[in-house]
C-alpha positions as CSV (number, residue, x, y, z in Angstrom):
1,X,124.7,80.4,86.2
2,X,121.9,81.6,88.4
3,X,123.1,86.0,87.7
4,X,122.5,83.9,83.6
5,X,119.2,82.8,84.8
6,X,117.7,85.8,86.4
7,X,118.9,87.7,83.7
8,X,116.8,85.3,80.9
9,X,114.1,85.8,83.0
10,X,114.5,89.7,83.9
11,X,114.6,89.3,79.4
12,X,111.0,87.1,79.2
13,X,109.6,89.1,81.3
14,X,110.3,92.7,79.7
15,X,109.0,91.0,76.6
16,X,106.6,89.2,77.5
17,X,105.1,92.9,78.9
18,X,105.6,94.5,75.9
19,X,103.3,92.1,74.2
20,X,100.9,92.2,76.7
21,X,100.8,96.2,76.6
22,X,100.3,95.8,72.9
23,X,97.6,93.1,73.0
24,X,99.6,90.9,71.2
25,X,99.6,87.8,72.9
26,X,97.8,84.9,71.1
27,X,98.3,82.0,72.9
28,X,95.8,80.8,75.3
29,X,97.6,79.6,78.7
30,X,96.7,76.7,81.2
31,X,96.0,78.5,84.4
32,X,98.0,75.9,86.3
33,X,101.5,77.2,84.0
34,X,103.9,79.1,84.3
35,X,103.8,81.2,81.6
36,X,99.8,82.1,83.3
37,X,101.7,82.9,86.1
38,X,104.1,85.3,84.2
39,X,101.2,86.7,82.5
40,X,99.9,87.6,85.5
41,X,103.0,88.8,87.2
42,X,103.0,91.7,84.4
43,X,99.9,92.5,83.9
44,X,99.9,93.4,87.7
45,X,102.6,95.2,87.2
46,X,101.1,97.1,84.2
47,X,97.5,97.7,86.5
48,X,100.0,98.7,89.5
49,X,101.5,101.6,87.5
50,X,100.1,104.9,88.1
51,X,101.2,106.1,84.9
52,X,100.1,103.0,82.9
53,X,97.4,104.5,79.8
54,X,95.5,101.0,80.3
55,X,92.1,101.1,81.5
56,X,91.9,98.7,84.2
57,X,87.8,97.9,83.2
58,X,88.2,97.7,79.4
59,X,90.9,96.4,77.0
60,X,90.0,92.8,78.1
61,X,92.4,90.4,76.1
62,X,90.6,88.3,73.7
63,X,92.8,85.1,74.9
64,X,93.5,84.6,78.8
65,X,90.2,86.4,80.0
66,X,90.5,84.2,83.1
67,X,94.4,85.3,84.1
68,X,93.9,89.1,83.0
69,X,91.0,89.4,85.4
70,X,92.7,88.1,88.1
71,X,95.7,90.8,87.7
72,X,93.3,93.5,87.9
73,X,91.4,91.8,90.5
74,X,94.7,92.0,92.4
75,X,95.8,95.1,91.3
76,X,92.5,96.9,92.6
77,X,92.7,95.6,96.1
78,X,96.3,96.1,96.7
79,X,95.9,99.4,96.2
80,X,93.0,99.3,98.6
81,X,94.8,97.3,101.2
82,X,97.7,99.8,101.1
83,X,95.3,102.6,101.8
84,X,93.5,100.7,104.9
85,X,97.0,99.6,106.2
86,X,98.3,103.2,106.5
87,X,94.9,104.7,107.8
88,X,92.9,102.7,109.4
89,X,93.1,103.3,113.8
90,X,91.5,99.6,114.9
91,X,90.9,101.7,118.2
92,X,88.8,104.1,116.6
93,X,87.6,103.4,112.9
94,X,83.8,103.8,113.4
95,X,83.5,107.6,111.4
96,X,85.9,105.9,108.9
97,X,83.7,106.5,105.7
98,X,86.7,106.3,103.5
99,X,87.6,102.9,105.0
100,X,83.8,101.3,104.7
101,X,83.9,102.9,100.7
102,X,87.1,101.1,100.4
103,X,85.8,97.9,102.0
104,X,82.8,98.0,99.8
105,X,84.8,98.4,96.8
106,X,86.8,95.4,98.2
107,X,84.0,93.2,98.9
108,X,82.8,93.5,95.5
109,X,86.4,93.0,94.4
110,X,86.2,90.0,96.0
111,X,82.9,88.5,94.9
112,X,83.9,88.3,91.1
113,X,84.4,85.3,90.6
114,X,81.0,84.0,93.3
115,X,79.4,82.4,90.5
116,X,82.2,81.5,88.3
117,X,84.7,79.3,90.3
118,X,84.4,79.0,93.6
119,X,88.4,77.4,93.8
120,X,89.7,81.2,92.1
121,X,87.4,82.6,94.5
122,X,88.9,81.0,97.7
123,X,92.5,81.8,96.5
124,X,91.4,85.6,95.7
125,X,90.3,85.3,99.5
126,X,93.2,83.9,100.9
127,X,95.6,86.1,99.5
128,X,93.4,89.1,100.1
129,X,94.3,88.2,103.6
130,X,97.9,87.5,103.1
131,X,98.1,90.8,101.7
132,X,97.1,92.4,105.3
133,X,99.3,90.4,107.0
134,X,102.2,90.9,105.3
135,X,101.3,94.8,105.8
136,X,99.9,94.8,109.4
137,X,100.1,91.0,110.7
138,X,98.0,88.3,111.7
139,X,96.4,90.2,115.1
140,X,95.6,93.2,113.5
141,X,93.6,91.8,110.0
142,X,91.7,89.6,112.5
143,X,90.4,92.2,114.5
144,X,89.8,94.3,111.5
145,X,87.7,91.6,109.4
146,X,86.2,90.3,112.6
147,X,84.8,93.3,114.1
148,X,80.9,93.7,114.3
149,X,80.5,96.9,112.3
150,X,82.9,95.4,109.8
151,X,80.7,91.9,109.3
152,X,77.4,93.5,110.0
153,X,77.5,96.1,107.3
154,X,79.7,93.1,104.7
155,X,78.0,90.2,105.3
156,X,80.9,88.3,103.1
157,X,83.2,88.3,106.1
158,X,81.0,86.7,108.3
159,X,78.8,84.1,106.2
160,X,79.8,80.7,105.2
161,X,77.8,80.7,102.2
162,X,79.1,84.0,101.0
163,X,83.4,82.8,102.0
164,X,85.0,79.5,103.3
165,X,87.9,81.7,104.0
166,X,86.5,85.1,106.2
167,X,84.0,83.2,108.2
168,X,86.8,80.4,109.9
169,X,87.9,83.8,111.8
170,X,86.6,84.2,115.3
171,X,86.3,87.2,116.7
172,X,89.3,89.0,118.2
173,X,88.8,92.1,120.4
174,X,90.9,95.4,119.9
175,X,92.3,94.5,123.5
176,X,92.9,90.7,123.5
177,X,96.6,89.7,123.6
178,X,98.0,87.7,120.6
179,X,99.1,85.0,123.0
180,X,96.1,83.2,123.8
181,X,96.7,79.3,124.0
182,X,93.0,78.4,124.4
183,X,91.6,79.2,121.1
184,X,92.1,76.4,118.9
185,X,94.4,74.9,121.1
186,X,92.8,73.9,124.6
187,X,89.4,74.1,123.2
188,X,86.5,75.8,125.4
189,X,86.9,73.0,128.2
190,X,89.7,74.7,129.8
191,X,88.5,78.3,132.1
192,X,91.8,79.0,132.9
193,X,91.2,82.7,132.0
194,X,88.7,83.7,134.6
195,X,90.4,80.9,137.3
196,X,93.8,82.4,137.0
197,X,92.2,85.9,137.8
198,X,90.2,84.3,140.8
199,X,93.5,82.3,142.0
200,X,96.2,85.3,141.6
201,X,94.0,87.3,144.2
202,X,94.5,84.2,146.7
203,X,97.4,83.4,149.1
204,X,99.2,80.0,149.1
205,X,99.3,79.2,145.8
206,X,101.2,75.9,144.7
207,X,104.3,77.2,142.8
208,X,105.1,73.4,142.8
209,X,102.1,72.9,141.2
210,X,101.5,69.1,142.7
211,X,98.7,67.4,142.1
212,X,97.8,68.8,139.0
213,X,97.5,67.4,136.1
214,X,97.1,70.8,133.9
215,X,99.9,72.8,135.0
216,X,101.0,73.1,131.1
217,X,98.0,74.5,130.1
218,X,97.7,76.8,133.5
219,X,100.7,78.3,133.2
220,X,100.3,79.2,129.8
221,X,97.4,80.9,131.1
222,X,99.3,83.1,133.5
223,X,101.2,84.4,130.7
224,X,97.7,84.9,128.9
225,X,96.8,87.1,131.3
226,X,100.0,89.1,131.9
227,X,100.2,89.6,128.1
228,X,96.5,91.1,128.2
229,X,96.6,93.6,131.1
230,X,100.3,94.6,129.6
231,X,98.3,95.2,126.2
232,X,95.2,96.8,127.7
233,X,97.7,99.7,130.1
234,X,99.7,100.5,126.4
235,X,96.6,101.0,124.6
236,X,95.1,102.8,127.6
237,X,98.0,105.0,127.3
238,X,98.3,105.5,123.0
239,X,94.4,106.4,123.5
């Protein structure tokens, strides 16, 4: 049943591109459907292929404007984010200039929809970002997006008013380990970073840790610190 299913579908799908190469879809779609998400589905696929004769800035459908800028929204900054994942050194990026055209191009990707819908511009955003993870993970698009050359020169990753999404990342140095429990966690009342350096250079330290009522949180901070000076020797070393 399911090999009968897929197969239907594999079917729907193949037509349902044919008509969409030919411009012969009629039908306007709900956005929240799932033939708009079909829709969408090929015409990424159509904007994806390198060989495809469809100009990805004209041939704008007459019905399901809304969905067909969205593939090629998506289209455009996969191939983008493709490029950036394979090229971009986080340790040394600053003479990049292919990577702040790209990022340009990106950023105005991105603001289509600023003063059209501000709910299709959040999701754009979001799965912008998903789209690096997926590529290069979580640590990695963080310290990209939230780098200072990165937000000074594209204000959008840095500015509420400009994304909900990019500005709720804090900034995340090339060198900090991945394992940190204290941000969003502990909060900023906790210093166990720079006590755990103070207290590891001392003699007679508590193993037993009685007496204290943060030991959870302290020894998660040992481990914080191992984790960093591991990182910061490897990267000492790759550079």
């Amino acid at each position: 049943t399911a090999i009968t299913s897929n197969g239907i579908a594999m079917v729907k799908l193949q037509q349902l591109e044919e008509m969409a190469r030919n411009q012969w879809i009629d039908k306007t779609m709900d956005l929240d459907s799932p033939e708009a998400l079909l829709l969408n589905r090929v015409l990424e696929r159509i904007y994806l292929d390198s060989t495809t004769t469809v100009d990805l800035n004209v041939n704008m459908l007459e019905n399901n404007r809304v969905i067909e800028k969205i593939s090629k929204l998506k289209a455009l900054l996969t191939k983008h984010t493709y490029w950036i994942a394979a090229n971009v050194d986080l340790m040394d990026f600053k003479g990049n200039n292919e990577l702040f055209k790209r990022l340009g191009e990106c950023v105005s990707l991105l603001s289509q929809f600023a003063n059209e819908d501000k709910h299709l511009e959040y999701s754009l955003h979001i799965w912008f970002l998903k789209q690096l993870y997926q590529l290069k993970g979580m640590d990695w698009t963080q310290i990209l997006i939230t780098h200072k050359h990165i937000r000074s020169k594209f204000p959008i990753f840095e500015k509420k008013d400009l994304s909900a999404v990019f500005s709720k990342l804090n900034f995340r140095a090339p060198l900090f380990c991945s394992f940190d429990p204290f941000i969003g966690v502990y909060g900023n009342i906790y210093q166990f970073r720079k006590q755990i350096t103070s207290i590891l250079k001392k003699d007679g330290i508590d193993t037993k840790c009685s007496g204290k009522q943060d030991c959870t949180p302290l020894l998660a901070a040992v481990s914080s610190n191992i984790e960093s000076v591991i990182q910061f020797d490897d990267a000492f070393l790759i550079s």
